[in-house]
Backbone as numpy.savetxt, mean C-alpha at the origin, in Angstrom:
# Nx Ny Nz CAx CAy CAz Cx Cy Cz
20.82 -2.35 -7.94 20.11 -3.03 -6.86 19.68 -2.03 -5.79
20.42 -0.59 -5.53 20.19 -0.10 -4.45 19.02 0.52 -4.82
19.33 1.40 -6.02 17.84 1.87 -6.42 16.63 1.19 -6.24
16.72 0.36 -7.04 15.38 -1.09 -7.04 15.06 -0.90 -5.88
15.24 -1.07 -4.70 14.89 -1.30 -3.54 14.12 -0.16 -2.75
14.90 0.93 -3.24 14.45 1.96 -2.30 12.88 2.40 -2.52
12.46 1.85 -3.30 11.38 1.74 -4.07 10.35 1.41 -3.19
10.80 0.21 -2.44 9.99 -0.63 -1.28 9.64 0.52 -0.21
9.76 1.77 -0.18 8.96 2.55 0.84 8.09 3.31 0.28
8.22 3.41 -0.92 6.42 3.37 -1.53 5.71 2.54 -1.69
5.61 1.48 -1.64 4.51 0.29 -2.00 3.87 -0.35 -0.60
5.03 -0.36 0.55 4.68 -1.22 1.60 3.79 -0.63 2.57
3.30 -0.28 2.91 2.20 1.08 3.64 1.47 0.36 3.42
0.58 -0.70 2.90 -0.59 -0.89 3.04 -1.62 0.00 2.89
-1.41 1.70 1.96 -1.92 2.78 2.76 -2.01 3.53 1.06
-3.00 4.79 0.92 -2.69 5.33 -0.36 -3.09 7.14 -0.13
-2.54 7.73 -1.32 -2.87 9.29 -1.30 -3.05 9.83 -2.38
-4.24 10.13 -2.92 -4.12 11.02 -3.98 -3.98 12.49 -4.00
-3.10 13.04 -4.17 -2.90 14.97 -3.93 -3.67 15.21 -4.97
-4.31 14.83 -6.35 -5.02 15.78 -6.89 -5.59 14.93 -8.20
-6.68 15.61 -8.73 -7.79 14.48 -9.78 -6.77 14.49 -10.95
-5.80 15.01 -11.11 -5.33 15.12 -12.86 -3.80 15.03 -12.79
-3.47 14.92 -13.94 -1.90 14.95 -13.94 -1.20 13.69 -13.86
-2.09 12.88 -14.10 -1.54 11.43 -13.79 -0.38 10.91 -14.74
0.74 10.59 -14.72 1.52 10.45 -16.27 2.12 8.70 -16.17
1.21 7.67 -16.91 1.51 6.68 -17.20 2.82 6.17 -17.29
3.66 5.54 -16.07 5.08 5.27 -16.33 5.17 3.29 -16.23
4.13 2.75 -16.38 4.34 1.34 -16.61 2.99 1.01 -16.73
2.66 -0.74 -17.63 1.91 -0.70 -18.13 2.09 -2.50 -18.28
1.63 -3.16 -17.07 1.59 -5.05 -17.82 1.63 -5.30 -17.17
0.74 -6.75 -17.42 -0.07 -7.68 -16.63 -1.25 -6.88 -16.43
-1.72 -6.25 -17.15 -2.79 -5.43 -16.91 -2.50 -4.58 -15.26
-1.60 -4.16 -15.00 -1.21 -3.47 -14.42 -0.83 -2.27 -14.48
-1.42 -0.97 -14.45 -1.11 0.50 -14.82 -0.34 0.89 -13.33
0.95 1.63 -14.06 1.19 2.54 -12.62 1.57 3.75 -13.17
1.02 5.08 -12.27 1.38 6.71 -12.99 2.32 7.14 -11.67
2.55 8.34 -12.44 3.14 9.01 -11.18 2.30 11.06 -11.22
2.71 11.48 -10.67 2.39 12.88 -10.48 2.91 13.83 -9.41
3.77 15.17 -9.99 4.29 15.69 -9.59 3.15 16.30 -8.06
3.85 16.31 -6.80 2.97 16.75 -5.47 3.68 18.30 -5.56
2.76 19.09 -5.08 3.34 20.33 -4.68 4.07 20.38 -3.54
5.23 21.41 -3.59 5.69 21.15 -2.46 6.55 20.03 -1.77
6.76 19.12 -2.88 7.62 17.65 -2.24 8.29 17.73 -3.37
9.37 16.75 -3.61 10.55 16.58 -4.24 9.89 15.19 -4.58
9.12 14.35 -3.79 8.88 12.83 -4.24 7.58 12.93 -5.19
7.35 12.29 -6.13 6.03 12.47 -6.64 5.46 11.40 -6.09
3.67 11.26 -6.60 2.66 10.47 -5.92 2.65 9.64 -6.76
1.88 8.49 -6.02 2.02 7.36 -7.38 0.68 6.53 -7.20
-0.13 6.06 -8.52 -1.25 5.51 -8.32 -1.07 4.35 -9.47
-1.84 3.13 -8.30 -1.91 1.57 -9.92 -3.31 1.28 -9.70
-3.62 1.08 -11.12 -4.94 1.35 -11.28 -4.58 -0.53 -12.27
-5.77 -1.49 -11.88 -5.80 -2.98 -12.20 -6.97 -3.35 -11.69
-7.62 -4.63 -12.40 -8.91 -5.11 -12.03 -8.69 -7.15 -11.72
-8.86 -7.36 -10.36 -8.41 -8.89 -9.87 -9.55 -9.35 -10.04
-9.45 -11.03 -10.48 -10.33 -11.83 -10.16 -11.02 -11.83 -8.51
-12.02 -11.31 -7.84 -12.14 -11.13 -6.78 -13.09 -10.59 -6.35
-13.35 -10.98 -4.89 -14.76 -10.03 -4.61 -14.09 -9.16 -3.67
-15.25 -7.49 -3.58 -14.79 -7.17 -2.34 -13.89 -7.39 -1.24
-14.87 -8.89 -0.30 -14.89 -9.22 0.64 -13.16 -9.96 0.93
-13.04 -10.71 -0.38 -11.50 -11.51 -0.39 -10.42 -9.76 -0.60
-10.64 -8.79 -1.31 -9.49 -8.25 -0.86 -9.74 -7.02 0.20
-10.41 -7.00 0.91 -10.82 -6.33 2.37 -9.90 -7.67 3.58
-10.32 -8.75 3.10 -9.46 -10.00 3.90 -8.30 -9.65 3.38
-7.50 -9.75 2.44 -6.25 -9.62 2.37 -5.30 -8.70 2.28
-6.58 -7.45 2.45 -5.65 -5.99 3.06 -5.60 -5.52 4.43
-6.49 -6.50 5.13 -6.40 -6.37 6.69 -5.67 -7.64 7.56
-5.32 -8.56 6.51 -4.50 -9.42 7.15 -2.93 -8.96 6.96
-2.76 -7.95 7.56 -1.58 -7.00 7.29 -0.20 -7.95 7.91
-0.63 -9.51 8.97 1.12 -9.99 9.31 1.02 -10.51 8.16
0.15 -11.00 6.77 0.90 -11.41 5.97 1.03 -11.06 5.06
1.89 -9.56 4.91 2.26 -8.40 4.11 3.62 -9.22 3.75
4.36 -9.77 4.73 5.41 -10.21 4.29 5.48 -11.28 3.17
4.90 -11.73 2.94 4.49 -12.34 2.28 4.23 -11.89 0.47
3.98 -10.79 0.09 3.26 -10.15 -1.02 4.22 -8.54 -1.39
3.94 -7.71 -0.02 4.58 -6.67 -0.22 5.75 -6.70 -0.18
6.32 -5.85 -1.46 7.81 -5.58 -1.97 9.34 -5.66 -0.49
9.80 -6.79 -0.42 10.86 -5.86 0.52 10.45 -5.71 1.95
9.47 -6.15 2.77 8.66 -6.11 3.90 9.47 -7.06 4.63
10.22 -6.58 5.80 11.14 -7.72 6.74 10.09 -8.19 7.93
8.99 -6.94 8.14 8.35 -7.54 9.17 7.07 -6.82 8.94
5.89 -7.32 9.70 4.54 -6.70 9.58 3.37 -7.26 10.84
3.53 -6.95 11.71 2.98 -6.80 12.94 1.34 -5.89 13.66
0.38 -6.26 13.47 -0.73 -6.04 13.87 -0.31 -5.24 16.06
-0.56 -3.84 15.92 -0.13 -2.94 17.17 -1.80 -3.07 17.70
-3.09 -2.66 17.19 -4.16 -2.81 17.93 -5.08 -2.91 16.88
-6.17 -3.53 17.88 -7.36 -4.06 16.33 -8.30 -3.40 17.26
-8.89 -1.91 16.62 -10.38 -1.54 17.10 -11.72 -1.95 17.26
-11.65 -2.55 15.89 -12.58 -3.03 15.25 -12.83 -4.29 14.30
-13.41 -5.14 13.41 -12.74 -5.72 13.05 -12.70 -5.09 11.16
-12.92 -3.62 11.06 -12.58 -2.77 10.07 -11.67 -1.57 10.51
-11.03 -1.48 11.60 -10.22 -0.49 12.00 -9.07 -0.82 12.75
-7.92 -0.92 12.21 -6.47 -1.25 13.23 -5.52 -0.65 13.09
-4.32 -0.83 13.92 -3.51 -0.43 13.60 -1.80 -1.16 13.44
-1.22 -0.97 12.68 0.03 -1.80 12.47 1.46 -1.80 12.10
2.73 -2.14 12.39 4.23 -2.21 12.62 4.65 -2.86 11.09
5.06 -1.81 10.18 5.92 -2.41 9.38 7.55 -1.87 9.29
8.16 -3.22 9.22 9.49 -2.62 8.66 10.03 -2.85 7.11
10.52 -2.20 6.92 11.13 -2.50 5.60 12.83 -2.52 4.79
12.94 -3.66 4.12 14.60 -3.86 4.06 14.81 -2.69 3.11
15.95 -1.50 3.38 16.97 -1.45 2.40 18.71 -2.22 2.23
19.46 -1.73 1.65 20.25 -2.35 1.31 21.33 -1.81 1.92
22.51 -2.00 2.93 23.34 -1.57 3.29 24.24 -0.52 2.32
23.87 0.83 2.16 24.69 1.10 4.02 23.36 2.26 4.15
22.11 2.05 3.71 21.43 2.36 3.85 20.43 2.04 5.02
19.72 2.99 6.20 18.91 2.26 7.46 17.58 1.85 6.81
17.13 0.55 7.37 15.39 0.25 7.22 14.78 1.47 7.52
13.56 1.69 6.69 12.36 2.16 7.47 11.26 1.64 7.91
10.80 2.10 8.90 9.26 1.41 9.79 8.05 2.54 9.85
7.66 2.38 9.83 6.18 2.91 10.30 5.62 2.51 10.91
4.46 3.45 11.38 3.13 2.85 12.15 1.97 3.25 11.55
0.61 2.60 11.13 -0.41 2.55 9.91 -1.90 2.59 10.68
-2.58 3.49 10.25 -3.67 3.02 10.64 -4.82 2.79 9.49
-5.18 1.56 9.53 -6.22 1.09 8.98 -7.32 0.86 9.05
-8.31 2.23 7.89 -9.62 2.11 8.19 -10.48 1.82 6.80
-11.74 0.83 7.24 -12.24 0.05 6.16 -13.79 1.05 5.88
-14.05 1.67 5.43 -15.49 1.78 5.17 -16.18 1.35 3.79
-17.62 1.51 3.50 -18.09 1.26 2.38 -19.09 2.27 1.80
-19.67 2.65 0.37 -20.36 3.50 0.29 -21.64 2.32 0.16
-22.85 2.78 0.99 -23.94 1.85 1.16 -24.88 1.77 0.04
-24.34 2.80 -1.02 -25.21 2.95 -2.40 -24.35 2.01 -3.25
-23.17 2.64 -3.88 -22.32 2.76 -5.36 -21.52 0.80 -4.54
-21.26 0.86 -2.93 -20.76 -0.72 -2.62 -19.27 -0.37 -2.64
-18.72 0.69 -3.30 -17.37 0.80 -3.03 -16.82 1.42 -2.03
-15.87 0.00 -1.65 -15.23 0.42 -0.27 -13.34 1.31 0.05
-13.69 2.07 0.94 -12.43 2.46 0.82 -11.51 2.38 2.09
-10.44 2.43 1.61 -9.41 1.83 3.04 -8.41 2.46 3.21
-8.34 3.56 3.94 -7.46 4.71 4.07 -6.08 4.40 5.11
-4.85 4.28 5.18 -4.36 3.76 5.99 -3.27 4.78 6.24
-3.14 6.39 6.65 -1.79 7.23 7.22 -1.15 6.76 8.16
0.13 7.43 7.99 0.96 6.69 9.10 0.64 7.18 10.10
0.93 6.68 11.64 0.67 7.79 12.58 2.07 7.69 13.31
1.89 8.89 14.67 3.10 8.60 15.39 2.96 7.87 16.54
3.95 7.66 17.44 3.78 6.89 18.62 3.40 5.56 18.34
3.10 4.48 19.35 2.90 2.96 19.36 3.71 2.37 19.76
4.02 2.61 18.62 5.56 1.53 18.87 6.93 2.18 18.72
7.74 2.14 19.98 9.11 2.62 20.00 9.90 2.69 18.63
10.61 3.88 18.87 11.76 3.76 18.16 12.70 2.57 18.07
13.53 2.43 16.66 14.16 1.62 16.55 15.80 2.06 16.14
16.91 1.45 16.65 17.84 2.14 16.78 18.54 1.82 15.27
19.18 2.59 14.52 19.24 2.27 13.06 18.29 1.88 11.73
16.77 2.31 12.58 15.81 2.48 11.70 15.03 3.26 11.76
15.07 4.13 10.41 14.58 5.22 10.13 12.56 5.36 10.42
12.04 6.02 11.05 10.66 6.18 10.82 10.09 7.35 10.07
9.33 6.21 8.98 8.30 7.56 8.40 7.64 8.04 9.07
7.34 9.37 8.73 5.96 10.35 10.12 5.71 10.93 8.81
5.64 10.79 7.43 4.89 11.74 6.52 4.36 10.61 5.19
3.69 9.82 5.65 2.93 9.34 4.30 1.57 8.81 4.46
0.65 9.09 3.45 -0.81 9.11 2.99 -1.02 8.50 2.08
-2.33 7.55 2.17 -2.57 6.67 1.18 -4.13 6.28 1.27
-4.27 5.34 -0.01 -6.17 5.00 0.17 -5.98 3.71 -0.78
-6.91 2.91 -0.32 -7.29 2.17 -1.89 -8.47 2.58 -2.23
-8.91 2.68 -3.47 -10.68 2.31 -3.63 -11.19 1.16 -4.58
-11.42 0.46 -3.74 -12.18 -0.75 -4.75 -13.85 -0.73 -4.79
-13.86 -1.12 -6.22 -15.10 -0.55 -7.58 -15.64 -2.29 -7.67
-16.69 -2.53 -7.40 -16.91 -3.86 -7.57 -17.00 -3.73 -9.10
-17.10 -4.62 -10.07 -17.56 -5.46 -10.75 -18.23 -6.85 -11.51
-18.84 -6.71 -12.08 -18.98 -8.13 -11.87 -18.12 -8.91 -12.04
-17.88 -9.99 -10.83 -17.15 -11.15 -10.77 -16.07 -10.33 -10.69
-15.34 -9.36 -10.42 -14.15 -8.47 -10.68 -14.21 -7.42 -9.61
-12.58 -6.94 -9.08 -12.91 -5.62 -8.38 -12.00 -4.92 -9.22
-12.31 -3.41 -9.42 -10.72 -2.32 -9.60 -10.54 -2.21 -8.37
-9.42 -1.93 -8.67 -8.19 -1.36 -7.63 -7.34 -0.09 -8.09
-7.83 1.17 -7.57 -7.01 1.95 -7.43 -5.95 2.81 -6.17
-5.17 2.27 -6.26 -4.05 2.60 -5.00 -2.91 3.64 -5.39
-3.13 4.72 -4.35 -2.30 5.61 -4.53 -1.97 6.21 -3.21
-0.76 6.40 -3.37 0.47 6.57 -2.63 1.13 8.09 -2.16
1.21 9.07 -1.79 2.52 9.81 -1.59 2.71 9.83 0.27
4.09 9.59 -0.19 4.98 9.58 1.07 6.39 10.01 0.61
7.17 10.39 2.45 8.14 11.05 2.13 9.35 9.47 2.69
10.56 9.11 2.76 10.68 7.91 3.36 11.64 8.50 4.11
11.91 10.08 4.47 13.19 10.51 5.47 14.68 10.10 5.01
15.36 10.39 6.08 16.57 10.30 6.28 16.93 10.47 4.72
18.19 10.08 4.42 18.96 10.29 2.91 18.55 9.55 2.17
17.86 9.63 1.30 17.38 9.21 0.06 17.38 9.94 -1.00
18.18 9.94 -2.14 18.18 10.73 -3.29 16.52 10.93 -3.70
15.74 12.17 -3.94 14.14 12.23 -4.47 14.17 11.78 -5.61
15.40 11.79 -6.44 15.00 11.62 -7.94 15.16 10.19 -8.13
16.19 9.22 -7.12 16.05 7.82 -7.15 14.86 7.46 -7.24
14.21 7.79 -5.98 13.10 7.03 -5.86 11.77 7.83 -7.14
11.76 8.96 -7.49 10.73 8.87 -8.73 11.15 7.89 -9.76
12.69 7.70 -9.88 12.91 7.05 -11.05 12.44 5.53 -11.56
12.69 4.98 -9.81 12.57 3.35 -10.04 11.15 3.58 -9.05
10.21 4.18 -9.39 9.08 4.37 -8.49 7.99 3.10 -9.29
8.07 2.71 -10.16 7.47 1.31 -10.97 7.67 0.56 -10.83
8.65 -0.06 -10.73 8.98 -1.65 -10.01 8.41 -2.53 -8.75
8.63 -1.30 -7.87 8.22 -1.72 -6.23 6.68 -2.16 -6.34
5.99 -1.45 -6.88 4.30 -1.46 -7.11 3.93 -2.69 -7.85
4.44 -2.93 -9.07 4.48 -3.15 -9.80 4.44 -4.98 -9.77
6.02 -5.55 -8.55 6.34 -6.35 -8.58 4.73 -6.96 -7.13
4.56 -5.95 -6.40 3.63 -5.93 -5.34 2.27 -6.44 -5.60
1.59 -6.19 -6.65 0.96 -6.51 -7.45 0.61 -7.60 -8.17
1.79 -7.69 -8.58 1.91 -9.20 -8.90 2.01 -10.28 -7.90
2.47 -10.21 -7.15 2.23 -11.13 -5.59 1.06 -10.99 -5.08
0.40 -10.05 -5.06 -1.34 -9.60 -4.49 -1.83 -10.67 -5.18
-2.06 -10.38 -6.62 -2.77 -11.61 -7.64 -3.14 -12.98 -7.32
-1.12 -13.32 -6.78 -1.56 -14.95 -6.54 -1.85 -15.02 -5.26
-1.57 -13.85 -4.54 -1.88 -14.21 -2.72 -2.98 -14.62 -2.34
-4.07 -13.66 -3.52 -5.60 -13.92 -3.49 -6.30 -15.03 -4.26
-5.10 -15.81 -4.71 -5.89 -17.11 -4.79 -5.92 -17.81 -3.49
-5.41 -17.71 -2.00 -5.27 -18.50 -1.18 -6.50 -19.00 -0.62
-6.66 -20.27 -0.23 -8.17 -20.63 -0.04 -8.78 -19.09 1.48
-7.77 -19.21 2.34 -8.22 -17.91 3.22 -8.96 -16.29 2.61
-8.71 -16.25 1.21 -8.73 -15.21 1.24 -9.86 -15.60 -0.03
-9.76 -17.03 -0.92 -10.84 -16.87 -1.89 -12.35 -17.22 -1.10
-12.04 -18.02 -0.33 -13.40 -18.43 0.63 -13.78 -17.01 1.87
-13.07 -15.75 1.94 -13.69 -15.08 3.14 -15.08 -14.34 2.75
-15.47 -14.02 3.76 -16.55 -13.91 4.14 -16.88 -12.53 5.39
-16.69 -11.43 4.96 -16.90 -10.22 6.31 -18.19 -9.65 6.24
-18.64 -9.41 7.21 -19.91 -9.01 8.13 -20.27 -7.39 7.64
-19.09 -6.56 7.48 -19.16 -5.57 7.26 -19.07 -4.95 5.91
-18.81 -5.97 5.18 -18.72 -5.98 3.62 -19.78 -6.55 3.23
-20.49 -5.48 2.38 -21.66 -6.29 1.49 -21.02 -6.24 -0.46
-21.49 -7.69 -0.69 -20.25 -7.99 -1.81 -21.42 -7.54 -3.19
């Protein structure tokens, strides 16, 4: 169980990173759900990318990756998820915490989320690093200050891909090789909650200004 969990500080970021075009090594595979991993230079954690195609447009998962309070909801292990400032209504920023398992501390972050689109190819991307400052420290919870992330969604017809990738570090004591090990699950199970989240009438009926579908 402890393993399983620790898992939840790669997936919950809302946020993705790819360190490099190759090397990707397939470590799960269902529900039409791919997840790889790849060794980062320089880190002990490897990166991790899930590559899947939802019933969906654009516009519904741009809505349901910027409706970040209801992360709790979908993302792995998420105790809380709090909107800190909205720039724009494609640029914010936001408070997550996340459960581990005693006698292990939560970690939190702070995210910033930015939406753009390419005005040719239509694919939009949504880059979300952690940043520092915002929001205070928390006493017995650990903050990330080192993780990078992106999605890029590929329209298709009647269909989007989704490729999301990940590297982050989650601090304090965490075995590195735990978390490469059970680095599939957290994503994995995340994913599968995305699916049905985006059937919600909020998110199959939206509609954004800044998204052309």
């Amino acid at each position: 169980m402890l393993y399983r969990i620790i898992v939840t500080m790669i997936v919950s970021l809302h946020v993705i990173y790819a360190s490099a075009q190759g090397g990707w090594k397939l470590i799960a595979n269902k529900d039409q759900i791919k997840i790889y991993s790849q060794a980062v230079p320089e880190s002990k954690i490897k990166a991790i990318k899930v590559d899947c195609v939802v019933d969906a447009s654009l516009s519904q998962m741009v809505a349901l990756l910027l409706d970040v309070e209801a992360g709790t909801q979908w993302v792995y292990k998420t105790k809380s998820c709090t909107l800190v400032k909205k720039v724009t209504p494609s640029d914010l920023y936001y408070h997550s915490e996340i459960s581990l398992p005693w006698p292990l501390d939560n970690r939190d972050f702070v995210a910033h989320l930015r939406t753009t689109q390419d005005p040719v190819t239509k694919v939009v991307t949504v880059d979300g690093p952690v940043v520092s400052g915002m929001v205070p420290l928390k006493q017995n919870v650990v903050r990330v200050s080192n993780s990078k992330g992106r999605w890029v969604l590929t329209p298709l017809p009647g269909k989007v891909r989704i490729e999301y990738t990940l590297h982050t570090d989650p601090g304090g004591y965490i075995p590195a090789w735990a978390v490469n090990a059970f680095a599939a699950e957290g994503p994995m199970e995340t994913f599968k909650s995305m699916k049905q989240q985006l059937k919600l009438p909020k998110y199959r009926n939206a509609s954004l200004t800044f998204i052309a579908n």
